[in-house]
N, C-alpha and C positions, 0 to 999 in steps of 0.2 A: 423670582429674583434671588431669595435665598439658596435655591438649587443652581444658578448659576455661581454664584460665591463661590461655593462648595468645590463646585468643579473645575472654576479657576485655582483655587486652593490645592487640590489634590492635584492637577496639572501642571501646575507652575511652580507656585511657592513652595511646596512640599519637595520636591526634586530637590530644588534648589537649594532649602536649607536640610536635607540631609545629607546632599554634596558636598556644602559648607562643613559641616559637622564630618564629615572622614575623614576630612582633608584637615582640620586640627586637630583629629586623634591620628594622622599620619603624620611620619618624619617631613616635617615642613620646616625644618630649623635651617637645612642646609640652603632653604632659595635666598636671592640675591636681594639685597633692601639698600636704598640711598637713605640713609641717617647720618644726622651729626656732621653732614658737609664729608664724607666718606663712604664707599660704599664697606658693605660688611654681611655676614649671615643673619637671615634672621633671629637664628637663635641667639647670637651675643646680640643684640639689640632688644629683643624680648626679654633676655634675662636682664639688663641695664633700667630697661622699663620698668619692670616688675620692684627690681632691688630698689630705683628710686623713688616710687612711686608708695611703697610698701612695707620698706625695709627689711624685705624677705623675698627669697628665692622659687617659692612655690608656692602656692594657692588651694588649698585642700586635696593635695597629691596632685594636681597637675601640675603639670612643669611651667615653666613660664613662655612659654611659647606657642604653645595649646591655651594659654589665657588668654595671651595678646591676642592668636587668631580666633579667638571666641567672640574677645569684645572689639575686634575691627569688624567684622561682618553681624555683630548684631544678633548673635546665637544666644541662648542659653541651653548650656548642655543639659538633658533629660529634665526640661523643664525647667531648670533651677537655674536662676538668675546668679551670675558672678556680685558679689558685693565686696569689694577691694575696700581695705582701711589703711591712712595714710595716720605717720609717724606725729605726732603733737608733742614737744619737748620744753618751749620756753614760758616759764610763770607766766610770763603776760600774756601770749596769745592764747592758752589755758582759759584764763579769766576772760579774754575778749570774744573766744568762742561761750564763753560759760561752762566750760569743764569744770570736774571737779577735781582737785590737787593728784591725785592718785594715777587721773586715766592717762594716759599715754599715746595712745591710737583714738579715731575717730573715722566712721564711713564716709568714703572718700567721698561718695555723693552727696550725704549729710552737708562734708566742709564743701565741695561746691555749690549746694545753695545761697553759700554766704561768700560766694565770690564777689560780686561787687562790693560789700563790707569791707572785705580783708583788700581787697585795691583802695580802697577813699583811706581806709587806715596803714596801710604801707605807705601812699603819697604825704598824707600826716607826718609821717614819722619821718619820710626823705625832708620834709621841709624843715622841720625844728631843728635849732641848735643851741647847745647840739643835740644829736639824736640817739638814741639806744643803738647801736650801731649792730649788737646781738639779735637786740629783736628784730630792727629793720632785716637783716641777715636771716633768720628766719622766717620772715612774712615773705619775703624773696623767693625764696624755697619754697612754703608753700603753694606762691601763687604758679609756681614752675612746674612744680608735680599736677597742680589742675589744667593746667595748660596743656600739657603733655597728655597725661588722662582725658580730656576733652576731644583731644586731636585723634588719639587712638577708638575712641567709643565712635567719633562723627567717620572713619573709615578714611579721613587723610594722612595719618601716619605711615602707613604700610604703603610705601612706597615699591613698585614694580616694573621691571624693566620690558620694555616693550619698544618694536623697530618699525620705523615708517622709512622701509628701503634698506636704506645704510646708516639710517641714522639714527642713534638712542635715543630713546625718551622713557622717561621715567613717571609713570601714572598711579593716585592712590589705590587703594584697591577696591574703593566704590567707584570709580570709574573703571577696572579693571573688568569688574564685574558684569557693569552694565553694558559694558562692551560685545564679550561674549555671549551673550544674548543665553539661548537654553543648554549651551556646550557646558560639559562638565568642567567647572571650576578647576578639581583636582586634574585633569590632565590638562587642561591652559596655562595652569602655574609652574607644572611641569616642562610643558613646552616653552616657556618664557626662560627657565632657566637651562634647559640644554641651547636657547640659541645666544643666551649669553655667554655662556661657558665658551661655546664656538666662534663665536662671534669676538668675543673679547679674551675673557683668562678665567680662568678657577683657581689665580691666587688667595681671592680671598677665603675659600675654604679654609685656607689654612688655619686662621683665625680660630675657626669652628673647632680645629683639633687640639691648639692652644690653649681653648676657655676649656674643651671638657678633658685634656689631660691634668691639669691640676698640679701641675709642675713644683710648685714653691708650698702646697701642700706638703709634698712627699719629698722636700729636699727641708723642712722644719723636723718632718718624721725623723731622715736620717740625720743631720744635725743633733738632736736630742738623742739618739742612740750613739750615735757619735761622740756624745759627752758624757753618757752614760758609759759606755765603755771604756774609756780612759779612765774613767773611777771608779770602777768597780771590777777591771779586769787587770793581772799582773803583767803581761802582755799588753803593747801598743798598735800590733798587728790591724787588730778588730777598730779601733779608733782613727787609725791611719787611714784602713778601706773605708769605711764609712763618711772620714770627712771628706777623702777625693771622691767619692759619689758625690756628694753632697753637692759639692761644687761643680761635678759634672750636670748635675741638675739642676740648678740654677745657671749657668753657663747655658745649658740649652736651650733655658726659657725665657733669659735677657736676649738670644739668638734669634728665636721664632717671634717676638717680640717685636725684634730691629726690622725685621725680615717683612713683618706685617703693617709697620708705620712708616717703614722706609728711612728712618735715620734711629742715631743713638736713643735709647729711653732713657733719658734722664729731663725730660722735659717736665715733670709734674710731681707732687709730693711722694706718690706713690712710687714713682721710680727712683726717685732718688733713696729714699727710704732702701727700696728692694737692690739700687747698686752699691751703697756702703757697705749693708748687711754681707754680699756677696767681694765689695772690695777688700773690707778688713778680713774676711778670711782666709781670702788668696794671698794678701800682705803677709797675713800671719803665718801662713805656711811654709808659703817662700824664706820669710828671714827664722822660721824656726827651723827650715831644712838647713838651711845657710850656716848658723847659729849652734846647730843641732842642739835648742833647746824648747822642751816641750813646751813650755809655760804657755810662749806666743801663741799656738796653735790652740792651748785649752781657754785663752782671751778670746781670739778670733772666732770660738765655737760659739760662745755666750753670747757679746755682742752680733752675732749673723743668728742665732737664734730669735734675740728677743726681734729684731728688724722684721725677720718672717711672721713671728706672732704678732706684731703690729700689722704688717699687708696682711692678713688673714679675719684680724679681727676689728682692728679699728675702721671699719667701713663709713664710718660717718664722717673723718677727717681723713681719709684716704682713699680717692676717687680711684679704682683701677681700670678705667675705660679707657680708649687709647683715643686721643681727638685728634683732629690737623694743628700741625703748628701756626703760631702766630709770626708776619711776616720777620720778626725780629729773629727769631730763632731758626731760619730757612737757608742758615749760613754752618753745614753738618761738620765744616771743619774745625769751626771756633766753637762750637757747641760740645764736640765732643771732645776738644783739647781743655776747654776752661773748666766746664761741669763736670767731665771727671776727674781731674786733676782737685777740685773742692770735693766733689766725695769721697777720693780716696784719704784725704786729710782728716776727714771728717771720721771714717774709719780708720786711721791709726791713734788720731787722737782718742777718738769712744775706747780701742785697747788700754790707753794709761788711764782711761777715767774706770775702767773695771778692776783692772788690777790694784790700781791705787785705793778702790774702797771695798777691795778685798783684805788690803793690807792691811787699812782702817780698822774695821773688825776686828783683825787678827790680835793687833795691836794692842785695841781695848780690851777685849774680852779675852783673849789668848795668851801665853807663856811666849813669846819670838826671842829667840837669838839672832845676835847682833849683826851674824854674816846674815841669814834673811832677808833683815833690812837693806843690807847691802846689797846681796843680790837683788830683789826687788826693786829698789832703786835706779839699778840697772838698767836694769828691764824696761822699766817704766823711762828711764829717761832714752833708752832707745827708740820707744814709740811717737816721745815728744819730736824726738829729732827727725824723721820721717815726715810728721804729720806736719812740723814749722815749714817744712821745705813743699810740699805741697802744697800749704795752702797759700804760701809766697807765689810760689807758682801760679796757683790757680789765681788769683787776683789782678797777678800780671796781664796775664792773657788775658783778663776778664775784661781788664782797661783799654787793652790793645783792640780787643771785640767792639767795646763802648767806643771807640774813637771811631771806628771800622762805619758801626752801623748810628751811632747816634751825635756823634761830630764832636763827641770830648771825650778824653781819656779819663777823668775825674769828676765826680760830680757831685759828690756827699750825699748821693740818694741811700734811703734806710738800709739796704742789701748792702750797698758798696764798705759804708761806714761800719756797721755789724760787723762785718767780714774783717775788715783792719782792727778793730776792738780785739776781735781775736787772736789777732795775728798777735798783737802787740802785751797782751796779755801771757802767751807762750811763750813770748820772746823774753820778759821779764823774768818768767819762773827759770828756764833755761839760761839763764845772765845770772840770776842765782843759785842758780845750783852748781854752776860753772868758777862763780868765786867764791864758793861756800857761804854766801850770805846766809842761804835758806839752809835749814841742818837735814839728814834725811827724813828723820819722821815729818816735819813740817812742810817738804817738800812732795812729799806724797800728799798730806792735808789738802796743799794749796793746788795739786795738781788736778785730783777728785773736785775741786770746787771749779775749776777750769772749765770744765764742757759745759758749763751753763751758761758762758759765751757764746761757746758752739750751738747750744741749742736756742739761744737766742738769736744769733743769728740767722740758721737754718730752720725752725718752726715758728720763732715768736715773730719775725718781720712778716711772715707770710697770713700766720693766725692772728697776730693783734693789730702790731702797726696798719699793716693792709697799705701802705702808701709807697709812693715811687715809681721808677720806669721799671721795675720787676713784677708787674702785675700780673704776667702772666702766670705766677707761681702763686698769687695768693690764692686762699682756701677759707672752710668756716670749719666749725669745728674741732679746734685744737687748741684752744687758751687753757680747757677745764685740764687738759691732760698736761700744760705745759706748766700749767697753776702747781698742779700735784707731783712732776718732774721736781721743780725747783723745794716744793715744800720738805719734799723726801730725802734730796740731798743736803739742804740747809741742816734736817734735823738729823740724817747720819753724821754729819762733821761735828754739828756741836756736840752730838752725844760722845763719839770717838774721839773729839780734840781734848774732851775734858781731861785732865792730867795727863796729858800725851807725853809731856814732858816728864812729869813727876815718877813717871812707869816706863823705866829704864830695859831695852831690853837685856835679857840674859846674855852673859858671854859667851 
């Protein structure tokens, strides 16, 4: 009996999981996968997996793709078991797993033994009122990432396209498997994806070349050279080239973007974020060509900078995965006329909120003559005027969309009302500075305190409030950052405003 084992072993399974095994140390990233209600490559689905699931990109030098096909077929590579740990962040769930304050991560299998725990205690916490709405938000999460890890370890994740005649069908890849019987894995995967390719399109490749050019990587690169060279070179030659790259670089990547979800990207935090960044630069360039003053363009650098280090680095409140819209947003004319009409407002206004607490500093800490302020002022109330008229605009249209798809033009939902707060607050400062009510120093004050409007409207209704017909735009993740936004600016004005008045500038 044990010699027959044996010899099934060596004839069967052994093939078959060293078949397995090439075939996730081979370029598998490019086959075809139904995920997320769209199709896409493997490889951006593996790395989304991994990223969510992880909080990280790779897995003891494998890539995330060669994990994924590791733990969908049930491999351990050279023996060694993959053991994935998933991200632990909130005091309480800490204590309710019995962590200790310091640890941070825990093995994902570890936290899936206490999956039904962490369900009885997420329904707990949905029932109280009210409820930790952070933690319930967390426990969400993690029961999402087990969910997902469950799906991927039992071999129904990896979904694979397969034809019965002329008709798709898409099967996991434990059925894929057991289909083929002792045929090599790695050339049925292959043939699954050339008769897709034929059969349907190899648009979605392109995706593939998207996630690994790295686009907004290497247009933050030239951005900060960009602004580097305007400061430190006497020549604007080199800062010129460098910012119309820049823009050509992100231009291409909002392109292949559009190209791959099939409408505008301004659907989710991440794109809007990555279109302001790219709006206010373009703004800035255009009216300093216009203008022929540098200032706007050395504005427009800073704010589309930090916008890039945000998509780059705030991963936990910045989802960049590209999902299907929701039916409300399935209307690409009113979507792309409202939402970029509010981001481009959004970036002219961020312009006067940099400048203006550039000035701030200047002010306090610094010698300013009096044309300065003047100029500056300018400047700054240039930006205001752009950004009122935009986000007028974009509200318009926002109402005219809300009558379109929802049967009223107005409706006091938290986005709507946020949005006119702002509007009406711009309006204000521009009404005084227009009949000199506000003097300039204080009109720069109150203009730097301005965008925390704008960013309440645009991060805090999404990250705190969470309520209203804009749901599809909320998120978790961003109160801590929007905590320490608001605490940063509160305490640059009051440090700056102190004797504002009293510290006259120079003539």
């Amino acid at each position: 009996m044990k010699t027959f084992l044996l010899l099934f072993v060596i004839l069967f399974v052994a093939p078959w999981a060293n078949g397995a095994t090439d075939v996730c140390k081979s370029d598998i990233g490019s086959l075809p996968v139904l995920a997320g209600g769209r199709i896409k490559p493997l490889y951006v689905h593996a790395n989304e997996f991994l990223k969510f699931v992880t909080n990280k990109t790779k897995y003891e030098g494998m890539s995330a793709d060669t994990v994924y096909c590791y733990l969908s077929l049930g491999i351990a590579p050279d023996n060694k078991e993959i053991k994935l740990t998933s991200p632990v962040g909130h005091v309480k769930l800490k204590k309710f797993l019995s962590l200790d304050s310091n640890e941070t991560i825990i093995p994902t299998d570890t936290l899936a033994a206490q999956d039904t725990g962490l369900r009885q205690e997420y329904q707990s916490e949905t029932q109280k009122t009210p409820s930790d709405e952070s933690y319930k938000t967390e426990l969400g999460n993690t029961l999402s990432r087990l969910d997902l890890y469950a799906s991927v370890k039992s071999g129904d994740d990896w979904k694979v396209a397969t034809w019965e005649g002329a008709e798709l069908k898409w099967v996991s890849i434990k059925q894929f498997t057991q289909s083929i019987g002792g045929a090599s894995l790695d050339l049925k995967l292959q043939e699954a994806k050339d008769q897709f390719i034929s059969k349907q399109t190899d648009h979605y490749l392109l995706e593939m070349f998207y996630a690994k050019a790295h686009l907004f990587s290497w247009a933050m690169l030239t951005t900060l050279l960009a602004m580097l060279a305007f400061f430190l070179l006497k020549t604007t030659t080199w800062g010129n080239v460098l910012t119309f790259t820049s823009l050509g670089i992100e231009l291409a990547g909002i392109t292949l973007r559009s190209m791959i979800s099939g409408r505008a990207p301004i659907t989710n935090m991440y794109e809007t974020v990555m279109f302001s960044g790219f709006g206010a630069l373009l703004l800035a360039t255009i009216v300093s060509i216009v203008k022929k003053e540098k200032i706007y363009m050395w504005g427009g650098l800073g704010y589309n900078f930090l916008c890039l280090f945000m998509m780059m680095f705030a991963n936990n409140m910045l989802d960049s995965s590209i999902a299907p819209l929701v039916p409300v947003l399935r209307d690409n004319f009113w979507l792309s006329t409202h939402v970029c009409s509010i981001m481009l407002s959004y970036g002219a206004l961020a312009l006067s909120w940099i400048l203006a607490n550039i000035m701030l500093v200047r002010m306090r800490f610094f010698t300013i003559y009096s044309k300065d302020v003047t100029y500056y002022t300018k400047v700054i109330h240039t930006c205001l005027k752009y950004g009122v008229v935009l986000l007028a605009a974009g509200i318009i249209l926002g109402g005219i969309w809300a009558d379109y798809s929802w049967g009223r033009f107005w409706g006091w939902d938290p986005k709507e009302t946020w949005s006119l707060i702002t509007l009406c607050v711009y309006m204000v400062i521009l009404h005084g500075r227009y009949t000199s009510w506000i003097s300039p120093q204080r009109f720069i004050l109150v203009t730097a305190g301005a965008f925390m409007s704008v960013m309440m409207a645009w991060f805090g209704v999404n990250y705190i409030l969470a309520s209203g017909l804009h749901s599809y735009g909320f998120s978790s993740g961003g109160a801590l950052f929007l905590g320490l936004f608001f605490a940063a600016q509160i305490t640059v004005m009051a440090v700056c405003s102190w004797g504002i008045d009293q510290k006259k500038a120079a003539s």
